[in-house]
N, CA, C and O atoms as a GROMACS GRO file, in nm:
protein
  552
    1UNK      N    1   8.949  24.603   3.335
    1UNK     CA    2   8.889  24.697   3.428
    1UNK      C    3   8.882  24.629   3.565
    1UNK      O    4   8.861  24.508   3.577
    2UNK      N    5   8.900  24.715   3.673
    2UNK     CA    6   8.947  24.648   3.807
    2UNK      C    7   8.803  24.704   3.878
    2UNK      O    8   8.716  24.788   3.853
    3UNK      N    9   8.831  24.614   3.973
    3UNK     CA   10   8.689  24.641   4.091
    3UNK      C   11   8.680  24.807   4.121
    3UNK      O   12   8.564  24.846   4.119
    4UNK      N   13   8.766  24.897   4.144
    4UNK     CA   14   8.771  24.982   4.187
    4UNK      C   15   8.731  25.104   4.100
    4UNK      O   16   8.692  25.209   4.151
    5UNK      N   17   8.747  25.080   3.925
    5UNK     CA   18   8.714  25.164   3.878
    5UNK      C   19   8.566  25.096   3.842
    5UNK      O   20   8.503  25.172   3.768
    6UNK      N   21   8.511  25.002   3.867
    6UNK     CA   22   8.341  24.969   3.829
    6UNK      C   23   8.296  25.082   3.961
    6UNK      O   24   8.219  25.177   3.949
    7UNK      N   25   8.364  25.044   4.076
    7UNK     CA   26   8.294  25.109   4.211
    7UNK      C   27   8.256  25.231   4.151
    7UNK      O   28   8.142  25.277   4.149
    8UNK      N   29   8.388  25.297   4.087
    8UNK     CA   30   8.394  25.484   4.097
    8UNK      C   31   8.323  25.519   3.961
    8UNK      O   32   8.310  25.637   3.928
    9UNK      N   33   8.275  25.412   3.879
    9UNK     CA   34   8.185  25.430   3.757
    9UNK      C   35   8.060  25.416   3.833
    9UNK      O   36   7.989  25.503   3.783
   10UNK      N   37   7.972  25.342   3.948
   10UNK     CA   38   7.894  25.324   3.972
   10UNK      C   39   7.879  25.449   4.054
   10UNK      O   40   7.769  25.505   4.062
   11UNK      N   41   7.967  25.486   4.104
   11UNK     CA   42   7.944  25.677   4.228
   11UNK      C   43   7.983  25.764   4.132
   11UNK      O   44   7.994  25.869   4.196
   12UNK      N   45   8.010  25.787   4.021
   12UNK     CA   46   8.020  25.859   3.939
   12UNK      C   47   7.852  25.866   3.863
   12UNK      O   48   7.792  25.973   3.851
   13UNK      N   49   7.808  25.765   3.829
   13UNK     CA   50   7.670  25.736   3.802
   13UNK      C   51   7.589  25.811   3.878
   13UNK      O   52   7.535  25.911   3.832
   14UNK      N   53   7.569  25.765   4.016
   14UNK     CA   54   7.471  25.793   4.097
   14UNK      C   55   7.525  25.925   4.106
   14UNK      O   56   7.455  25.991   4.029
   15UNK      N   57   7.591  25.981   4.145
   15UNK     CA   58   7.617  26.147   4.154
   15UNK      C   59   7.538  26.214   4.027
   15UNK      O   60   7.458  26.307   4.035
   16UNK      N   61   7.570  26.156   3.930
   16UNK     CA   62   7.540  26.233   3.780
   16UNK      C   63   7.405  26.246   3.805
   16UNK      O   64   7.357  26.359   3.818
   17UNK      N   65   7.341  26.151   3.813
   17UNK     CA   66   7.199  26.084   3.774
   17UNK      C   67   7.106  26.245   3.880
   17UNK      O   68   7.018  26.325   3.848
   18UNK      N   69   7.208  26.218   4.040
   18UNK     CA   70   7.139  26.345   4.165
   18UNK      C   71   7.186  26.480   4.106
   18UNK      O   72   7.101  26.569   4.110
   19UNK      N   73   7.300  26.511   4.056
   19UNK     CA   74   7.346  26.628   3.974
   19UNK      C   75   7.253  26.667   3.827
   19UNK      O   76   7.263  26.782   3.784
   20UNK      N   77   7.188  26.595   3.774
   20UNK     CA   78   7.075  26.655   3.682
   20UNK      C   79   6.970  26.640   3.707
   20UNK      O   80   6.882  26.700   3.645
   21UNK      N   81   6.944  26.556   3.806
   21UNK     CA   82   6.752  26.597   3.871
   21UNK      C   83   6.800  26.707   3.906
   21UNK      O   84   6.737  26.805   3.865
   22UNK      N   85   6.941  26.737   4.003
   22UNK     CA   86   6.863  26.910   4.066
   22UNK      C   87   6.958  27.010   4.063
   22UNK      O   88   6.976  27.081   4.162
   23UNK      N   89   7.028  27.024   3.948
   23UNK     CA   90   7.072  27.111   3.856
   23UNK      C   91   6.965  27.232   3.851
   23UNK      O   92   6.846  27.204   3.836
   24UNK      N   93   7.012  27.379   3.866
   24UNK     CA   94   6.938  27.497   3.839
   24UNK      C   95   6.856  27.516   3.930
   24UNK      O   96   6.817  27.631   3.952
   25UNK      N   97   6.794  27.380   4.028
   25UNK     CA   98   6.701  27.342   4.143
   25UNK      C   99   6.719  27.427   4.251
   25UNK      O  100   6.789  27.355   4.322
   26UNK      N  101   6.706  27.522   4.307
   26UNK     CA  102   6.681  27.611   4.424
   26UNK      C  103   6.653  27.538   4.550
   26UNK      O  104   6.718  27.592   4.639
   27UNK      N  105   6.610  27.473   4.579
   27UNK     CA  106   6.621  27.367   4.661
   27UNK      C  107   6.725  27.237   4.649
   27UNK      O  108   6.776  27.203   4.756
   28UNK      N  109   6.752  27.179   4.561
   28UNK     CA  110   6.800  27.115   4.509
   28UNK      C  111   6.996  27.093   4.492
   28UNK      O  112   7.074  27.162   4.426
   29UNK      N  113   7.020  26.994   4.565
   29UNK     CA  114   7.224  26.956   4.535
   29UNK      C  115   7.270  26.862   4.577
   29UNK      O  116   7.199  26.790   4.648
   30UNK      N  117   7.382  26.832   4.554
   30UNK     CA  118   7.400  26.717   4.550
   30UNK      C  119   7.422  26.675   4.738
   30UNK      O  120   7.482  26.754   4.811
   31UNK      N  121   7.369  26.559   4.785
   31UNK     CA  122   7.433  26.546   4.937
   31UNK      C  123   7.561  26.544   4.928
   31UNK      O  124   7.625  26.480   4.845
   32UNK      N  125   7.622  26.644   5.049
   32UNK     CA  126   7.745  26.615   5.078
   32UNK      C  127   7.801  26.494   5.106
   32UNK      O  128   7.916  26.459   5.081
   33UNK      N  129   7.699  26.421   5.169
   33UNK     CA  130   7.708  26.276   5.234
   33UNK      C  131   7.777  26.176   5.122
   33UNK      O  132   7.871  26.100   5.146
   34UNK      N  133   7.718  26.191   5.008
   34UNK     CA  134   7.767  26.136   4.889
   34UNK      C  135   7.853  26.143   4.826
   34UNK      O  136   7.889  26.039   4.772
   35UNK      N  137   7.917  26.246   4.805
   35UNK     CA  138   8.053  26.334   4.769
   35UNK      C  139   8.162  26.290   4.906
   35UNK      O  140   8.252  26.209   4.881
   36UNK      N  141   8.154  26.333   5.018
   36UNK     CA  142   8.226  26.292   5.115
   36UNK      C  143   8.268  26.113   5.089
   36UNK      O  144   8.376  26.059   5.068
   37UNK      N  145   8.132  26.060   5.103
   37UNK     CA  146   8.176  25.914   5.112
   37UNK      C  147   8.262  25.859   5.016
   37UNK      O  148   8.350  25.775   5.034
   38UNK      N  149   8.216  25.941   4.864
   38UNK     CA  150   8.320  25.873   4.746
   38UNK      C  151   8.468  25.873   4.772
   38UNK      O  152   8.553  25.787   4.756
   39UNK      N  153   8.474  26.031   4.830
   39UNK     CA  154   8.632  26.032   4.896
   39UNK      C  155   8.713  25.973   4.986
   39UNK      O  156   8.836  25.976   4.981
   40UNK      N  157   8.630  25.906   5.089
   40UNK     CA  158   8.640  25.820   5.143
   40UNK      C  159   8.664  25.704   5.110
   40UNK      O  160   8.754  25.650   5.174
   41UNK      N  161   8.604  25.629   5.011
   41UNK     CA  162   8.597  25.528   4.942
   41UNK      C  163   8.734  25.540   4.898
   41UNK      O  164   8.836  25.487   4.943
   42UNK      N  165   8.714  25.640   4.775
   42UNK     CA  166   8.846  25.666   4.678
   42UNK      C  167   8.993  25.668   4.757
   42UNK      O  168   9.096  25.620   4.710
   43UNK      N  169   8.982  25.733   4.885
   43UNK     CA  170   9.111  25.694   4.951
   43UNK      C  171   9.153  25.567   5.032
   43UNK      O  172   9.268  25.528   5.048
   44UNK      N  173   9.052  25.516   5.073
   44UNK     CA  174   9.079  25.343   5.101
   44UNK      C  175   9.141  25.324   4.959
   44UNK      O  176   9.263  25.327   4.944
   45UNK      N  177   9.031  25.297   4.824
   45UNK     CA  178   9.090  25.216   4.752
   45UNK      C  179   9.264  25.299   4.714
   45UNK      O  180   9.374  25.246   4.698
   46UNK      N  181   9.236  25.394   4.712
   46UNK     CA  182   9.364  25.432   4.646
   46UNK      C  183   9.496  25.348   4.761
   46UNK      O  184   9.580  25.269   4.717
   47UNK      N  185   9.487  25.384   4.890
   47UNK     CA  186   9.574  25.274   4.984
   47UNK      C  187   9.532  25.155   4.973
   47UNK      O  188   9.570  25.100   5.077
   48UNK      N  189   9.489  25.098   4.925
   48UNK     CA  190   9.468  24.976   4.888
   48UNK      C  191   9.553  24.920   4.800
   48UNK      O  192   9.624  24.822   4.821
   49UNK      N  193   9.542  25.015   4.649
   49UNK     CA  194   9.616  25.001   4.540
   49UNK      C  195   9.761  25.026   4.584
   49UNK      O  196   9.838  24.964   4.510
   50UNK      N  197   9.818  25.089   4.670
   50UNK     CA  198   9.943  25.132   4.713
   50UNK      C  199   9.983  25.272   4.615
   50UNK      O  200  10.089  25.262   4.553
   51UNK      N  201   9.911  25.387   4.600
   51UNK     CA  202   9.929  25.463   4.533
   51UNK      C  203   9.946  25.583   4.655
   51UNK      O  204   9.862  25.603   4.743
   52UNK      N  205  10.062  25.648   4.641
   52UNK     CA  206  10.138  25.792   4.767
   52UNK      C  207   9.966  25.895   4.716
   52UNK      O  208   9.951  25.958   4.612
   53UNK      N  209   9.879  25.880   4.812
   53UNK     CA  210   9.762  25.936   4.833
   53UNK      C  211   9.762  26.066   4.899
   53UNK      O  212   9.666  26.142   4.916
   54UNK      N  213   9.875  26.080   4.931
   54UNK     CA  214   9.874  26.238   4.991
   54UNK      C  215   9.903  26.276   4.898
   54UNK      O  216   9.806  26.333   4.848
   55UNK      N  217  10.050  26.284   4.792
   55UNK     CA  218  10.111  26.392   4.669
   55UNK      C  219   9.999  26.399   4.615
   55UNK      O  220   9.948  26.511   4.607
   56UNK      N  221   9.899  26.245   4.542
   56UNK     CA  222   9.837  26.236   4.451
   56UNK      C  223   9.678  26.345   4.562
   56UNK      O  224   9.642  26.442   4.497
   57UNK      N  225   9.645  26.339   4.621
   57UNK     CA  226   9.501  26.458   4.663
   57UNK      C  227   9.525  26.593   4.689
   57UNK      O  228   9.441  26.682   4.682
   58UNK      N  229   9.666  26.606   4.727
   58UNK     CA  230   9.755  26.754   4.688
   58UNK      C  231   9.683  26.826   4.557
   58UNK      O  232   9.594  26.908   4.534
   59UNK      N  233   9.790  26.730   4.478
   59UNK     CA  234   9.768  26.771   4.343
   59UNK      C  235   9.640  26.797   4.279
   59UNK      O  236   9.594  26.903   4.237
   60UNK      N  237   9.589  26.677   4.280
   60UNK     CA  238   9.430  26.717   4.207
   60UNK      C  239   9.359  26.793   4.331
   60UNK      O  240   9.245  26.825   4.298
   61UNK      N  241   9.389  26.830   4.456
   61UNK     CA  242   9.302  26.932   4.504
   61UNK      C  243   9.357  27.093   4.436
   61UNK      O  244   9.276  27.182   4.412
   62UNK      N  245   9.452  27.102   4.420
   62UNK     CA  246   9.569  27.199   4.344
   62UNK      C  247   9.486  27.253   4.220
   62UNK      O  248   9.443  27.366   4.198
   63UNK      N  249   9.476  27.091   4.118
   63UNK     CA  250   9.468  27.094   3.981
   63UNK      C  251   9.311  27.176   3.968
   63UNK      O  252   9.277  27.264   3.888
   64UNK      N  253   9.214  27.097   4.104
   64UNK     CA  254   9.131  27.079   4.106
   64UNK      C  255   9.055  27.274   4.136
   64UNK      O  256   8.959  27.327   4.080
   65UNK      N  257   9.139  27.324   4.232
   65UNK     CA  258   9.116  27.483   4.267
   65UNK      C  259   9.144  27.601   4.128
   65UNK      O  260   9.086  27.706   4.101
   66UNK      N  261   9.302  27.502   4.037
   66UNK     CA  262   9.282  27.620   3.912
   66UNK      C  263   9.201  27.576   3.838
   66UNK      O  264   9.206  27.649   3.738
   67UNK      N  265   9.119  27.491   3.821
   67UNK     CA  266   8.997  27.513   3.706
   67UNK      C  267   8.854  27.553   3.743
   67UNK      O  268   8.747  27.571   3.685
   68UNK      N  269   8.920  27.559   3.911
   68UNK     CA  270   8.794  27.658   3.944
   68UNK      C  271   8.799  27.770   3.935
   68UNK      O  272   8.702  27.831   3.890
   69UNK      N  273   8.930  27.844   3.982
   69UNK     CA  274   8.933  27.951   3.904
   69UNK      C  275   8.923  28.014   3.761
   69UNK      O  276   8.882  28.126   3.733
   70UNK      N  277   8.972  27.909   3.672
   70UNK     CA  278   8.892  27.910   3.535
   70UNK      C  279   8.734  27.920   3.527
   70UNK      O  280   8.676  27.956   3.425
   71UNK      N  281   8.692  27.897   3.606
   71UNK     CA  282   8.574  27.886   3.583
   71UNK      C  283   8.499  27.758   3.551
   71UNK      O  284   8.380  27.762   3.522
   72UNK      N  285   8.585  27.615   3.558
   72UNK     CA  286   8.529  27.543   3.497
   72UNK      C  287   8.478  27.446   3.585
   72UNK      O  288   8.393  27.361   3.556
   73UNK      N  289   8.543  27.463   3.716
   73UNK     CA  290   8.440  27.381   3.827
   73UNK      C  291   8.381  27.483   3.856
   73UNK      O  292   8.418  27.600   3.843
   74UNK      N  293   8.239  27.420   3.914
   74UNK     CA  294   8.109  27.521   3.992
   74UNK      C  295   8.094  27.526   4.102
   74UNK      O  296   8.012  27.610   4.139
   75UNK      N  297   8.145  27.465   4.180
   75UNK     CA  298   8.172  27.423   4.308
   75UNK      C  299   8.223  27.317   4.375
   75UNK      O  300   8.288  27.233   4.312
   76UNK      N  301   8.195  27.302   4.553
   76UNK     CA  302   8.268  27.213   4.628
   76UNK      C  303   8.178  27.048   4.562
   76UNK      O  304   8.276  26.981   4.531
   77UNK      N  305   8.102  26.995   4.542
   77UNK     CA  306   8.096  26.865   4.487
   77UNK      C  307   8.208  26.835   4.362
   77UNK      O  308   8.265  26.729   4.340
   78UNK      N  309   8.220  26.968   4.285
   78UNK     CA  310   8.314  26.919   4.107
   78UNK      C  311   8.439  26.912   4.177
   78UNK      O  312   8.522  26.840   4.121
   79UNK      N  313   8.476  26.967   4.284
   79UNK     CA  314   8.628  26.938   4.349
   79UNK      C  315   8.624  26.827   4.421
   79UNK      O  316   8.738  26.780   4.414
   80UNK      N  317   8.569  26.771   4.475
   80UNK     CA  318   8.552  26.686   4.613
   80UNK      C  319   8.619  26.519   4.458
   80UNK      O  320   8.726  26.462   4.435
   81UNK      N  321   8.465  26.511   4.392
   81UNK     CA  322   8.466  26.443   4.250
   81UNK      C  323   8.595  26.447   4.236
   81UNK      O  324   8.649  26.344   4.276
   82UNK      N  325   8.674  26.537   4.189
   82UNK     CA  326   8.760  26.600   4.081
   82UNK      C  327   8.882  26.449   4.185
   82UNK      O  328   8.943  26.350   4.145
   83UNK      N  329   8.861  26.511   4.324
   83UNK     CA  330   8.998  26.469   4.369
   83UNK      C  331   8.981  26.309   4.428
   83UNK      O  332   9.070  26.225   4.442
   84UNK      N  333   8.851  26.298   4.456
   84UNK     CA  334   8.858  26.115   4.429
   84UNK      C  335   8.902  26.046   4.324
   84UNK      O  336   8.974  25.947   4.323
   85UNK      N  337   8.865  26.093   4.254
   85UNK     CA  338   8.924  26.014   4.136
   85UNK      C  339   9.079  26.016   4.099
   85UNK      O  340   9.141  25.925   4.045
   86UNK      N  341   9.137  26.161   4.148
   86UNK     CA  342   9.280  26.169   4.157
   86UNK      C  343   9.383  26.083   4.233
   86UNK      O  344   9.498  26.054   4.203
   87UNK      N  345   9.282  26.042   4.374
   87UNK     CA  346   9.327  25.961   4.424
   87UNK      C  347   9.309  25.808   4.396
   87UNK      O  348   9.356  25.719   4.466
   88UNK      N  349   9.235  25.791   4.284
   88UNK     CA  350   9.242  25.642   4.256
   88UNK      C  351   9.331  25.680   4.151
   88UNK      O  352   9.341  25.565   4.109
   89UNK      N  353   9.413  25.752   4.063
   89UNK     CA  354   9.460  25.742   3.992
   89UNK      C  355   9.631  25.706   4.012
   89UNK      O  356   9.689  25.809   4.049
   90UNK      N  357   9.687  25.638   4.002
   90UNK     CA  358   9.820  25.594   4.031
   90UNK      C  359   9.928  25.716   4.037
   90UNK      O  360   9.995  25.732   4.139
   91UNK      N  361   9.942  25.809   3.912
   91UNK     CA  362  10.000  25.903   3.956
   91UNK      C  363  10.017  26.036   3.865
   91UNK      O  364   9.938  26.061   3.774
   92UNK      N  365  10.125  26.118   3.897
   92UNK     CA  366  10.058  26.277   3.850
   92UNK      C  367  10.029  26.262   3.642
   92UNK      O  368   9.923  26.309   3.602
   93UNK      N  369  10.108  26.210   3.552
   93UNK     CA  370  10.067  26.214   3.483
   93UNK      C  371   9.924  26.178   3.450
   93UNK      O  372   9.855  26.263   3.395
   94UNK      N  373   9.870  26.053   3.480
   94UNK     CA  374   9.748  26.022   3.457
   94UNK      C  375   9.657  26.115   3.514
   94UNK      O  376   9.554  26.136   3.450
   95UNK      N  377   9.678  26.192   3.650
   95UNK     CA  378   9.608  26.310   3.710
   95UNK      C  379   9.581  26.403   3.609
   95UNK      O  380   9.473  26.461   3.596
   96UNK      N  381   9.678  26.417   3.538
   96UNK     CA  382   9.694  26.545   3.412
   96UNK      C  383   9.616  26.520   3.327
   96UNK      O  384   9.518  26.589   3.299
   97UNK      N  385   9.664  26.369   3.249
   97UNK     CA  386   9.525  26.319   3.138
   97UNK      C  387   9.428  26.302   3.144
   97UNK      O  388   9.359  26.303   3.043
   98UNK      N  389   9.366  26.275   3.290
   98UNK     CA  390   9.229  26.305   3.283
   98UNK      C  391   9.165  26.462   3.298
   98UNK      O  392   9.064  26.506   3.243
   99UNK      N  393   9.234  26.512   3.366
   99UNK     CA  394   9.228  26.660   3.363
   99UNK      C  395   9.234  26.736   3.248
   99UNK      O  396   9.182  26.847   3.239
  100UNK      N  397   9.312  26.666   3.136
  100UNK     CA  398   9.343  26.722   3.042
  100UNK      C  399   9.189  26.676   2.891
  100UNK      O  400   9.154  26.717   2.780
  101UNK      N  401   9.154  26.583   2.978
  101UNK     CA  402   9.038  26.484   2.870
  101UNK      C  403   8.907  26.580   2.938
  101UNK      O  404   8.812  26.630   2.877
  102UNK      N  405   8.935  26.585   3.066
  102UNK     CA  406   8.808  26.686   3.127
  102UNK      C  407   8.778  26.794   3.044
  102UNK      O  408   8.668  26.810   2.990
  103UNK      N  409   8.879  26.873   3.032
  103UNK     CA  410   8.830  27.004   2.966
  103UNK      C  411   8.813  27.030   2.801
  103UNK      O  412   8.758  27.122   2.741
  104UNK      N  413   8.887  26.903   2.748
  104UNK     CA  414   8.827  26.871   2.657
  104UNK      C  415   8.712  26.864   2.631
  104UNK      O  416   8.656  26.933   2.545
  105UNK      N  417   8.651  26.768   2.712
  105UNK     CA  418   8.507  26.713   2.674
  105UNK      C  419   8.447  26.812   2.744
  105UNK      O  420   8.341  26.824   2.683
  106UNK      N  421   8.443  26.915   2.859
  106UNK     CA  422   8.376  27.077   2.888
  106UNK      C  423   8.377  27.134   2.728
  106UNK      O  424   8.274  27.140   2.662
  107UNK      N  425   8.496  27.170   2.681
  107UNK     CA  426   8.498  27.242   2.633
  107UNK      C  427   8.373  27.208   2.504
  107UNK      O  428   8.286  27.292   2.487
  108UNK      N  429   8.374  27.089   2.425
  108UNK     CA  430   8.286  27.024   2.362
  108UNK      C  431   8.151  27.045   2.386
  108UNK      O  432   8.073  27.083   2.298
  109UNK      N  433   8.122  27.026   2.490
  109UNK     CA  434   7.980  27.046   2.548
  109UNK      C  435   7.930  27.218   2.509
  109UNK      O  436   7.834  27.272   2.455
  110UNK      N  437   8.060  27.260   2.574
  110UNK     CA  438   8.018  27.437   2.605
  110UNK      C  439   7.986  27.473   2.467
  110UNK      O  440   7.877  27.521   2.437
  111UNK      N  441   8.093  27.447   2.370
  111UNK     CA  442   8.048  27.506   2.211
  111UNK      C  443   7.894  27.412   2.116
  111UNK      O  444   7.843  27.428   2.005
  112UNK      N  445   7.874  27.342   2.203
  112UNK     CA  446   7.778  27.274   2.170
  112UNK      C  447   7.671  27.297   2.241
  112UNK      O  448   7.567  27.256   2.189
  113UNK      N  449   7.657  27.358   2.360
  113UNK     CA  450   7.558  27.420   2.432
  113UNK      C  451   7.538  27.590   2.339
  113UNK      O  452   7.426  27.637   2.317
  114UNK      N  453   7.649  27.649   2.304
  114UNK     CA  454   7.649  27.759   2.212
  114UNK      C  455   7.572  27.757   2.073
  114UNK      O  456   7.495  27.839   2.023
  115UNK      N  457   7.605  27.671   2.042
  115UNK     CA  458   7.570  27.665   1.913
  115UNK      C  459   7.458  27.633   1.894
  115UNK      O  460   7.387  27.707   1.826
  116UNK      N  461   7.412  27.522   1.945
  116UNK     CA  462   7.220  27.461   1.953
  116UNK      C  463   7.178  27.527   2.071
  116UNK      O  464   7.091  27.453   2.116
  117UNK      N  465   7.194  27.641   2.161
  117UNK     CA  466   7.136  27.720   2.242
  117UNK      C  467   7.043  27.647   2.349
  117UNK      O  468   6.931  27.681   2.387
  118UNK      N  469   7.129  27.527   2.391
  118UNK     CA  470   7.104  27.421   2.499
  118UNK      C  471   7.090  27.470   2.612
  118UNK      O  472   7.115  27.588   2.635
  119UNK      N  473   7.038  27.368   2.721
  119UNK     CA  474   7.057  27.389   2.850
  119UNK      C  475   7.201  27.291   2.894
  119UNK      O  476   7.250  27.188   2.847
  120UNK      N  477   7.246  27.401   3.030
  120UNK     CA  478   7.394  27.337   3.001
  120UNK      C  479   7.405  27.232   3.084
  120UNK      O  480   7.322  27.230   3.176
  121UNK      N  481   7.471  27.156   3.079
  121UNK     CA  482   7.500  27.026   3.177
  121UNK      C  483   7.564  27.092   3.313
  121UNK      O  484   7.637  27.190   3.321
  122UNK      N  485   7.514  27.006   3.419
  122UNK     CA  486   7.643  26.991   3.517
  122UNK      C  487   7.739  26.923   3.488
  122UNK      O  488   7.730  26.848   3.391
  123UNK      N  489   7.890  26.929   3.582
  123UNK     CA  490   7.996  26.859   3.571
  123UNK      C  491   8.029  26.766   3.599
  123UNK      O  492   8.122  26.708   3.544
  124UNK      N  493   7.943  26.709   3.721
  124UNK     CA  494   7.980  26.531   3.724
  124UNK      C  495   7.917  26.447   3.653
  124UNK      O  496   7.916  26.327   3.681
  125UNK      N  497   7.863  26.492   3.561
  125UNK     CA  498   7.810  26.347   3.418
  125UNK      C  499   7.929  26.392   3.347
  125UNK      O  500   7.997  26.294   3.315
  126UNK      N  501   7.979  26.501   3.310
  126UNK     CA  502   8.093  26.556   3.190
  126UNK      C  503   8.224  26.467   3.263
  126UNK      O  504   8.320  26.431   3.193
  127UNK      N  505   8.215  26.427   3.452
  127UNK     CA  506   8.348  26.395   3.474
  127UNK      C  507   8.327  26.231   3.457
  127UNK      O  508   8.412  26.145   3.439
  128UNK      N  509   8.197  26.219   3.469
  128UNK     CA  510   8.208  26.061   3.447
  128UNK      C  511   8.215  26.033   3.298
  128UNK      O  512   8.238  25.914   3.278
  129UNK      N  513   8.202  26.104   3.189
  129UNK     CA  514   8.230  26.079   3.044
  129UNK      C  515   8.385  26.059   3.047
  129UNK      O  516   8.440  25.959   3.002
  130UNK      N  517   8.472  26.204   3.125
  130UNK     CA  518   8.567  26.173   3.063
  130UNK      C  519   8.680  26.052   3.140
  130UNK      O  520   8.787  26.018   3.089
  131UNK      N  521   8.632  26.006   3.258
  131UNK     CA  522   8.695  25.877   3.326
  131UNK      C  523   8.637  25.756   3.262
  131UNK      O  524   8.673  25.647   3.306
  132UNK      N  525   8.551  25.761   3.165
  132UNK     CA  526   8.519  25.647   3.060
  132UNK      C  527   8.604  25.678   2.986
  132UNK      O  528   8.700  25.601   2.989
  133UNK      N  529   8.613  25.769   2.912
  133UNK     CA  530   8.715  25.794   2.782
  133UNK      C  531   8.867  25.752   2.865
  133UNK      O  532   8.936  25.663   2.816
  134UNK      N  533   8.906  25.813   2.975
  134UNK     CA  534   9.043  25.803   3.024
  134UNK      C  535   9.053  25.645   3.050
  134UNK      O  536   9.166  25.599   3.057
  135UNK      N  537   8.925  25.545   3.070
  135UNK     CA  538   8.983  25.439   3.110
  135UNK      C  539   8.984  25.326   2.948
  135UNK      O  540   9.049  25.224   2.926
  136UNK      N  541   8.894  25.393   2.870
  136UNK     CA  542   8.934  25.315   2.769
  136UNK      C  543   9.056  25.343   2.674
  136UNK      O  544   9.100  25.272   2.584
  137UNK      N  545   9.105  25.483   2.723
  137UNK     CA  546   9.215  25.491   2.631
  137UNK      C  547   9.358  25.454   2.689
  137UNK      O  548   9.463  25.441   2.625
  138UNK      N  549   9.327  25.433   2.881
  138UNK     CA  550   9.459  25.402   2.899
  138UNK      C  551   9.404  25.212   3.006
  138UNK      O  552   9.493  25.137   3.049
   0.00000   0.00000   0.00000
């Protein structure tokens, strides 16, 4: 594990942690300030790593708009998220597998919010589960 994915486990953290204090919260969301900066971050490191950071924030902004139309992002923080991390990711397949581990582990939650008649999660703890799962499996 490289410096860059502890960073985006540690802003993946802190997002989660501000995304379920104020979840459902009427007052309550995530700072933009925080979301902005990760992207920021995420695109230094990604030029850092030498990874083509334009195709790769294309795409997961792309990937990132049809699962909002699915329904499965809730808004501009689950995209902003969605596409930092796209941009630390080297390139379009791995974009896919985590995308593809994302809605997995949504989908898990959702039939499991169904079934025990839960309260439902937000999406940036579900995206920081599945960039744990994506980094231990690749």
């Amino acid at each position: 594990m490289n410096i860059i994915n502890i960073i985006t486990i540690v802003f993946l953290l802190i997002l989660s942690i501000i995304d379920i204090k104020t979840y459902k919260n009427k007052n309550g969301s995530i700072p933009s300030v925080l979301t902005t900066l990760f992207l920021i971050l995420a695109f230094i490191s990604g030029i850092f790593l030498g990874h083509d950071i334009a195709i790769n924030s294309l795409f997961s902004f792309l990937l990132a708009l049809f699962l909002t139309e699915l329904k499965l992002f809730l808004g501009e923080p689950d995209i902003k998220v969605f596409v930092a991390i796209g941009m630390i990711l080297p390139s379009f397949i791995e974009i896919v597998y985590f995308a593809i581990i994302s809605i997995i582990i949504l989908a898990i939650f959702q039939i499991y919010i169904k079934i025990r008649k839960a309260k439902e999660l937000p999406l940036i703890p579900i995206l920081l589960i599945s960039f744990l799962i994506f980094i231990l499996i690749f």
